[in-house]
DSSP file (Angstrom, degrees, kcal/mol; ACC not computed):
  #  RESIDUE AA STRUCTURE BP1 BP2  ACC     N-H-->O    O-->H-N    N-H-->O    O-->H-N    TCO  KAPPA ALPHA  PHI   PSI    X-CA   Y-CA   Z-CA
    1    1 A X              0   0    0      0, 0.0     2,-0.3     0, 0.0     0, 0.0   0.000 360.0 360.0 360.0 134.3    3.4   12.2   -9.6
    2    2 A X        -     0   0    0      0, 0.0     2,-0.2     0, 0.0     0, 0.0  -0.998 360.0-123.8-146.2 168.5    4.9   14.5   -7.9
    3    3 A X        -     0   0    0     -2,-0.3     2,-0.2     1,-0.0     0, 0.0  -0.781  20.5-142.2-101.6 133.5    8.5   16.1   -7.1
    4    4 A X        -     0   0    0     -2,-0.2     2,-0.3     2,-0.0     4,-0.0  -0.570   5.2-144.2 -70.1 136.3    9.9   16.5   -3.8
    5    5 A X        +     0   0    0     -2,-0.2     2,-0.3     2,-0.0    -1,-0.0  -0.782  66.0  61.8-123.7 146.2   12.1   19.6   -2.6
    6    6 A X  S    S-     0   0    0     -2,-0.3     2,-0.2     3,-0.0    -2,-0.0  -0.795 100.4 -55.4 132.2 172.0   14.7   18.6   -0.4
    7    7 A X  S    S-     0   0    0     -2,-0.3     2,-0.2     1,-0.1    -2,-0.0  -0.517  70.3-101.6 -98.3-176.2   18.0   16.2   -0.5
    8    8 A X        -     0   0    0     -2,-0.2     3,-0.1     1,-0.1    -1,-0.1  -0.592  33.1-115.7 -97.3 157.6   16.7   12.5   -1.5
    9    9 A X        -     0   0    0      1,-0.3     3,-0.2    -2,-0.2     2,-0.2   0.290  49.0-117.6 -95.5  12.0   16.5   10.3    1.8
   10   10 A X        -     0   0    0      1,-0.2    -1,-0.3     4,-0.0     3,-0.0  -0.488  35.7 -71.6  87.8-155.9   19.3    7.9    0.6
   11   11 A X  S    S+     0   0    0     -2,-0.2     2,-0.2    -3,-0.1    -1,-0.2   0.558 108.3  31.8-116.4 -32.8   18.7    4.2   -0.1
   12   12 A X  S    S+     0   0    0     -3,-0.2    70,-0.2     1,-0.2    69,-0.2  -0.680  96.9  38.5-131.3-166.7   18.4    2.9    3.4
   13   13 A X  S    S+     0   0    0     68,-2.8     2,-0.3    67,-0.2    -1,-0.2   0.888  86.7 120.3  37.0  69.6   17.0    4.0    6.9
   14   14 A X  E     -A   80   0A   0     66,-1.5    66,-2.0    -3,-0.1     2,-0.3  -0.934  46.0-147.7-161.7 147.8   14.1    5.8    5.8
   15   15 A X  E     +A   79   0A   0     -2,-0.3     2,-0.2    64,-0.3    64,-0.2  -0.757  10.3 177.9 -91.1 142.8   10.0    6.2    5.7
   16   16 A X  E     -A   78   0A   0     62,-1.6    62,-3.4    -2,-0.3     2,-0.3  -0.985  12.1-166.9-145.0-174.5    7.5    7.2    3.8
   17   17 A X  E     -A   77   0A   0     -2,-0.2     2,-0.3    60,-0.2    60,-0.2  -0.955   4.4-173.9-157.1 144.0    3.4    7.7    3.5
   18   18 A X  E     -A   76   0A   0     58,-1.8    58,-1.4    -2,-0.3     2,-0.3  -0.834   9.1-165.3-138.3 144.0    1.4    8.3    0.5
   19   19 A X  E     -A   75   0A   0     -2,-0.3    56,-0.2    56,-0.2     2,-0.2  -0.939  12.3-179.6-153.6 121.3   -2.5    9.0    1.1
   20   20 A X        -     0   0    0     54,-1.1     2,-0.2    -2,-0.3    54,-0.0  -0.595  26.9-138.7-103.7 177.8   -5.0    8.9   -1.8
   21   21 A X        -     0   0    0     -2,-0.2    52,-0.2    52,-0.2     2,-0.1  -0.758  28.7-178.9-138.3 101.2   -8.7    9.4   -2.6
   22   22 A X  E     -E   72   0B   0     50,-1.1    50,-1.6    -2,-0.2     2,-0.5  -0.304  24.1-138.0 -90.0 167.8  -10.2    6.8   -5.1
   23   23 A X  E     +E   71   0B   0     48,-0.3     2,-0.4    -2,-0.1    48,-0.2  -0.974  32.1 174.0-113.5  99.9  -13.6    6.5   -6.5
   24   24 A X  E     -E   70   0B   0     46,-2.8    46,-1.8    -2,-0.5     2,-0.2  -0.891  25.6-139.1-126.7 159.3  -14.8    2.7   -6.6
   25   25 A X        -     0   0    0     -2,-0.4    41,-0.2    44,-0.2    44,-0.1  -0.522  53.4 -69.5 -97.8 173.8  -18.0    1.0   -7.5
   26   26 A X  S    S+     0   0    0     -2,-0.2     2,-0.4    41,-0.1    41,-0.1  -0.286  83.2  99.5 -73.3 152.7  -19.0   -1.8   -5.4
   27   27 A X  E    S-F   66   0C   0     39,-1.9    39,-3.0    41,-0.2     2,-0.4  -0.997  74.7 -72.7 178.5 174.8  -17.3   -4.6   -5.6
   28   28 A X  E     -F   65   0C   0     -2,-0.4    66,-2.4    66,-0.3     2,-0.3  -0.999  50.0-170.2-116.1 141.3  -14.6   -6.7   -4.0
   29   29 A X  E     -G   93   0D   0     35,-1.7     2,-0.2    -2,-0.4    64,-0.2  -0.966   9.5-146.6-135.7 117.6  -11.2   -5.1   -4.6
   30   30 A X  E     -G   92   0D   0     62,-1.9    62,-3.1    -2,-0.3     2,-0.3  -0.569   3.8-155.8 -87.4 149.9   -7.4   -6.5   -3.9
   31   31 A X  E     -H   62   0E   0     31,-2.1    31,-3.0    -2,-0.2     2,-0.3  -0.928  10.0-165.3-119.7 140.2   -4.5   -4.8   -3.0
   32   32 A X  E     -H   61   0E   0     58,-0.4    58,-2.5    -2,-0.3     2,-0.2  -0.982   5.8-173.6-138.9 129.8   -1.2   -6.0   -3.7
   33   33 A X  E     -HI  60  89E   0     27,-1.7    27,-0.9    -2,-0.3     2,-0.3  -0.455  16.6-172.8-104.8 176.1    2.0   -5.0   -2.4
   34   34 A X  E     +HI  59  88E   0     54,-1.0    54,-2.7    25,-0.2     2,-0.3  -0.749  39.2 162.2-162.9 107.7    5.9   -6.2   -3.4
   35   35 A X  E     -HI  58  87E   0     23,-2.0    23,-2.7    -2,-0.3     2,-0.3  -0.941  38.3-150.8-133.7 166.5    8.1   -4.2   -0.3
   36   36 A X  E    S+ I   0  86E   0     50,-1.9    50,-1.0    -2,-0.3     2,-0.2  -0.840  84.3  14.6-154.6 117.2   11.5   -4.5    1.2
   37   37 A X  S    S-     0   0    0     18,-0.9    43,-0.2    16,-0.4    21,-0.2  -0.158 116.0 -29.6 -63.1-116.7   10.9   -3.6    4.2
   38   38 A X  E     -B   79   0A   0     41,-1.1    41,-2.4    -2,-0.2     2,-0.3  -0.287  56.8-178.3 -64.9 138.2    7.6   -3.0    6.5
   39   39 A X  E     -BC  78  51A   0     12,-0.6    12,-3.6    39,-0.2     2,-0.4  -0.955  12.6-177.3-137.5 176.0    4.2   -2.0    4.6
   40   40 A X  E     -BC  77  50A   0     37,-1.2    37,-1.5    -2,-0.3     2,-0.3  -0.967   6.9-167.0-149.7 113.8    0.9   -1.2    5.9
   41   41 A X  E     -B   76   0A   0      8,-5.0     7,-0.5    -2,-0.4     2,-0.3  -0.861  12.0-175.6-106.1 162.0   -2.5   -0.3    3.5
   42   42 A X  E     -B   75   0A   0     33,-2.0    33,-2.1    -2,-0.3     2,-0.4  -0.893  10.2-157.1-137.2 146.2   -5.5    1.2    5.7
   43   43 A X  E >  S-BD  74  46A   0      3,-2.5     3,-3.0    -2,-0.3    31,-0.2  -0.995  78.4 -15.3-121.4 128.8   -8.8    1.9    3.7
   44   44 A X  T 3  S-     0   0    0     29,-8.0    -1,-0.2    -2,-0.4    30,-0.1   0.964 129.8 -57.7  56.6  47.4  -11.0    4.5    5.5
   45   45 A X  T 3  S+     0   0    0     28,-0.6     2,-0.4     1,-0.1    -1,-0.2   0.546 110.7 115.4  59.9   9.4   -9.0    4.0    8.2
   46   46 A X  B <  S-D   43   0A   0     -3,-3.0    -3,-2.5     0, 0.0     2,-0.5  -0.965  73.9-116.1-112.6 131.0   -9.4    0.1    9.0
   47   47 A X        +     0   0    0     -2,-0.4    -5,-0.2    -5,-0.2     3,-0.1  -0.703  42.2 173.7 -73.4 116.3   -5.7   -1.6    8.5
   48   48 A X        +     0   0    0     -7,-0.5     2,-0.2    -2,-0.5    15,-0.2   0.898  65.5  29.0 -76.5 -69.8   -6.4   -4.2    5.3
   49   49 A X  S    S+     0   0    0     -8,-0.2    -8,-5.0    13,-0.1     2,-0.4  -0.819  71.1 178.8-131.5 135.1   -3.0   -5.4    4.6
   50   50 A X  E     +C   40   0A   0     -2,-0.2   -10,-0.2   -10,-0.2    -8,-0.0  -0.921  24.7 141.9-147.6 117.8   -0.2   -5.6    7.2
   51   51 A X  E     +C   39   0A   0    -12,-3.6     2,-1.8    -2,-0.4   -12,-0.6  -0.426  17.8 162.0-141.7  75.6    3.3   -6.8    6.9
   52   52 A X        +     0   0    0    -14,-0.2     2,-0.2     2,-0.1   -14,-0.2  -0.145  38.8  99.9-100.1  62.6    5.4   -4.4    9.2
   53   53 A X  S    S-     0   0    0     -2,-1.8     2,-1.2   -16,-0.1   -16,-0.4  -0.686  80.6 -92.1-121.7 175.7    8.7   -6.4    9.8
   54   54 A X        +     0   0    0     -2,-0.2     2,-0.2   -17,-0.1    -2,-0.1  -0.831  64.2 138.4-107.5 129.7   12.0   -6.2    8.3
   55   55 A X        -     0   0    0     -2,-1.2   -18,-0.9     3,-0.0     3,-0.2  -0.962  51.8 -85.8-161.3 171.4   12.3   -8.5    5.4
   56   56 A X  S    S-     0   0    0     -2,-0.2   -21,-0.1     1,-0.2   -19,-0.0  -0.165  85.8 -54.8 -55.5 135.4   13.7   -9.5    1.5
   57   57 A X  S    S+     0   0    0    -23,-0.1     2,-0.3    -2,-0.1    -1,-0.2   0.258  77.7 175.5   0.2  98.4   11.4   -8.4   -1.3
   58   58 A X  E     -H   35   0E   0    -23,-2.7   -23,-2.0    -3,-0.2     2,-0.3  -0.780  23.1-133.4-129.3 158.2    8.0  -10.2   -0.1
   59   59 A X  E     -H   34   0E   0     -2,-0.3     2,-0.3   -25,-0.2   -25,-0.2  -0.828  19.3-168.6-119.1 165.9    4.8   -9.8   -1.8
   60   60 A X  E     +H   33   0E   0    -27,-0.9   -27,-1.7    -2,-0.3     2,-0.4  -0.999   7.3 179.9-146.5 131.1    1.3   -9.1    0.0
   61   61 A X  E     +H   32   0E   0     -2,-0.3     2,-0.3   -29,-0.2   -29,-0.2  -0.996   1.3 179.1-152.7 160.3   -2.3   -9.1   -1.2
   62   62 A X  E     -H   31   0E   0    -31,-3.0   -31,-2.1    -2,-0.4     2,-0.3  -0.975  17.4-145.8-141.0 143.2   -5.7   -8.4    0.9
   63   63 A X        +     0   0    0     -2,-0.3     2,-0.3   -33,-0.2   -33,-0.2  -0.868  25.2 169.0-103.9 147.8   -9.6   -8.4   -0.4
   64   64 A X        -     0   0    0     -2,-0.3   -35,-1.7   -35,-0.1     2,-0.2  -0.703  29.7-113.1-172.7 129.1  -11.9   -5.8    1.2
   65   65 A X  E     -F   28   0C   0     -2,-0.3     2,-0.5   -37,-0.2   -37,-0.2  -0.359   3.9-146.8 -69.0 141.7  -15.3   -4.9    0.0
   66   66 A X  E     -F   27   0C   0    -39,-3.0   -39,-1.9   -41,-0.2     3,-0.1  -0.907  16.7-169.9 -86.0 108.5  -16.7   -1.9   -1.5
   67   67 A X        +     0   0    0     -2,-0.5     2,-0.2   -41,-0.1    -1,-0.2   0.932  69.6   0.6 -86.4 -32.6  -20.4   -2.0   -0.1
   68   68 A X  S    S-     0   0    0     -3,-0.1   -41,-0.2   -42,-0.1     2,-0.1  -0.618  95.0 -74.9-114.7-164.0  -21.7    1.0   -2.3
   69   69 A X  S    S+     0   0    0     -2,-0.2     2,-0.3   -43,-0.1   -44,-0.2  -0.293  80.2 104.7 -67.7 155.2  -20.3    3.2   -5.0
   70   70 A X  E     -E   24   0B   0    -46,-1.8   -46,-2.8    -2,-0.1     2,-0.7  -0.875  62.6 -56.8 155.2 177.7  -18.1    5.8   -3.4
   71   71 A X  E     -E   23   0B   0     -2,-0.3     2,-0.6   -48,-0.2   -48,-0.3  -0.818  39.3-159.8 -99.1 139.6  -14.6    7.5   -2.3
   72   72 A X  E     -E   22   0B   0    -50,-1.6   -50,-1.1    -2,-0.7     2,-0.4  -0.868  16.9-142.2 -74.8  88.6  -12.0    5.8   -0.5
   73   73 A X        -     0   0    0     -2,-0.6   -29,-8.0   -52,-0.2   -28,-0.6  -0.614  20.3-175.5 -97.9 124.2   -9.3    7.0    1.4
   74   74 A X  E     - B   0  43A   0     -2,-0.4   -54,-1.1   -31,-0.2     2,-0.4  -0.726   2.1-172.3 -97.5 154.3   -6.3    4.7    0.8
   75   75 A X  E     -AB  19  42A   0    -33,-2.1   -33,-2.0    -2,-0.3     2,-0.4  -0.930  11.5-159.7-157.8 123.2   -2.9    5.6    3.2
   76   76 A X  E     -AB  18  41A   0    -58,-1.4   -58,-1.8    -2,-0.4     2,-0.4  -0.907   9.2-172.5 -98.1 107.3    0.1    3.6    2.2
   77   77 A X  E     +AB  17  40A   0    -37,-1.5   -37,-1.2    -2,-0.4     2,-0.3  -0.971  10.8 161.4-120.8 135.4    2.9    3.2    4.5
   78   78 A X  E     -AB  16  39A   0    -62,-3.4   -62,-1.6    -2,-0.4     2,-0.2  -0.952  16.2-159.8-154.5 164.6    6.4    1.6    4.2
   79   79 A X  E     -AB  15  38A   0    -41,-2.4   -41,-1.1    -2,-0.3     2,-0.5  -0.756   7.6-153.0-144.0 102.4    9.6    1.7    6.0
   80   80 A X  E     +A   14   0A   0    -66,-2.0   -66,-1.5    -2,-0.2   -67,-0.2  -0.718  16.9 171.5 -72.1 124.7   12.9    0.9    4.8
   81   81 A X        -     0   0    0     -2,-0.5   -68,-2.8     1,-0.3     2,-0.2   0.989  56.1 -46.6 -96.1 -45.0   15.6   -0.3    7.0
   82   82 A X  S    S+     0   0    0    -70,-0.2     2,-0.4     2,-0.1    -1,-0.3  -0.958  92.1  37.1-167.2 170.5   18.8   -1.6    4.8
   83   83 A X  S    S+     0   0    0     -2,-0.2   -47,-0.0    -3,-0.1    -3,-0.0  -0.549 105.7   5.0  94.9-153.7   19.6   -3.8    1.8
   84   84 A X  S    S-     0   0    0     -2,-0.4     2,-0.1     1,-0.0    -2,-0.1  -0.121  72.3-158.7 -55.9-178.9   17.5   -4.1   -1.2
   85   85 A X        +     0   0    0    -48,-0.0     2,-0.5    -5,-0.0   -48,-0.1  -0.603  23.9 146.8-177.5 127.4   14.5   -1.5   -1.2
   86   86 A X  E     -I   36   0E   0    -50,-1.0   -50,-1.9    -2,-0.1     2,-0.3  -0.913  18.7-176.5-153.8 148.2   11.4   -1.7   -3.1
   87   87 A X  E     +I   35   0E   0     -2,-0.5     2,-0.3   -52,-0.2   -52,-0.2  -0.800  16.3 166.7-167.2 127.6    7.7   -0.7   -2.5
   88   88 A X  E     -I   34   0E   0    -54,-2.7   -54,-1.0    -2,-0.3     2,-0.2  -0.928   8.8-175.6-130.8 154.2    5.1   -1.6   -5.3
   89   89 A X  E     -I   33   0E   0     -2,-0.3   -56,-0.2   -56,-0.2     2,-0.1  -0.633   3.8-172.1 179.1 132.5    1.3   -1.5   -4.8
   90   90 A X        -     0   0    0    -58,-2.5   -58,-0.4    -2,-0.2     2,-0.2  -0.164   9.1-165.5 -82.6 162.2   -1.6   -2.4   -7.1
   91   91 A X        +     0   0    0    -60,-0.1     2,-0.4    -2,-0.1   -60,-0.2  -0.757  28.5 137.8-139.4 138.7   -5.2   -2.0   -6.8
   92   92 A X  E     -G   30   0D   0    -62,-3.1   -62,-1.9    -2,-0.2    -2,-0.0  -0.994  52.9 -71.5-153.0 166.4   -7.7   -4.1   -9.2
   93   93 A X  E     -G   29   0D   0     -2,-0.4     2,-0.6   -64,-0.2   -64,-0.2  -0.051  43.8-151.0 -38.9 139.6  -11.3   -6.1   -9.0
   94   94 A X        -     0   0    0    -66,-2.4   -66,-0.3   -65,-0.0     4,-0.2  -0.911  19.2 -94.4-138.6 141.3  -11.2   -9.0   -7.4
   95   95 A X    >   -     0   0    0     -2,-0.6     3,-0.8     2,-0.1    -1,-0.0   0.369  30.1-111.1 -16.1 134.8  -13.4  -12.1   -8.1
   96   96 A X  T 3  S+     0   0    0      1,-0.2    -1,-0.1     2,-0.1    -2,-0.0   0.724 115.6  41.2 -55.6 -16.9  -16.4  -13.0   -6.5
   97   97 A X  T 3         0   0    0      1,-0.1    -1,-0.2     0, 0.0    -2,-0.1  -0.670 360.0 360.0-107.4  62.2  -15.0  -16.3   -4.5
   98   98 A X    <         0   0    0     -3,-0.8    -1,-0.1    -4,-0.2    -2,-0.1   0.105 360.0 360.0-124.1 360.0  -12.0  -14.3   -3.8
């Protein structure tokens, strides 16, 4: 977590982008989003999950294999325009027929 310096960007008309570095084992792994508005996931730099319109609380999920053990870089992207405003995102195993 961390704190921001600065006035708060309000409730509507605003962006943001959040960029981690994970450690997974191989696998296949879903991401699941819940946004109001536009989100976007990239892993390594290939866009996984893509919903960049403006709409109501919508949920999103994407699979994308891990082929070995390793770090990730996940980059998170969202945009709000007006209305409600929400950005959630998971990551956990997902199944082998999944």
């Amino acid at each position: 977590s961390r704190t921001l310096d600065g006035p708060a960007p309000g409730a509507d008309h605003f962006g943001m982008v959040a960029r981690t570095r994970l450690m997974l084992p191989t696998g296949r792994w879903r991401l699941k989003t819940l946004s109001d508005d536009g989100v976007r996931v990239s892993v390594d730099g290939r866009p996984v999950l893509e919903n960049w319109t403006w709409h109501g609380p919508t949920p999103n999920e994407a699979v994308f294999e891990q082929p070995a053990p390793g770090e990730v870089d996940l980059l998170v992207e969202h945009f709000e325009i007006d209305g409600y405003a929400v950005l959630r995102f998971e990551i956990e195993e997902a199944g082998p027929d999944e």
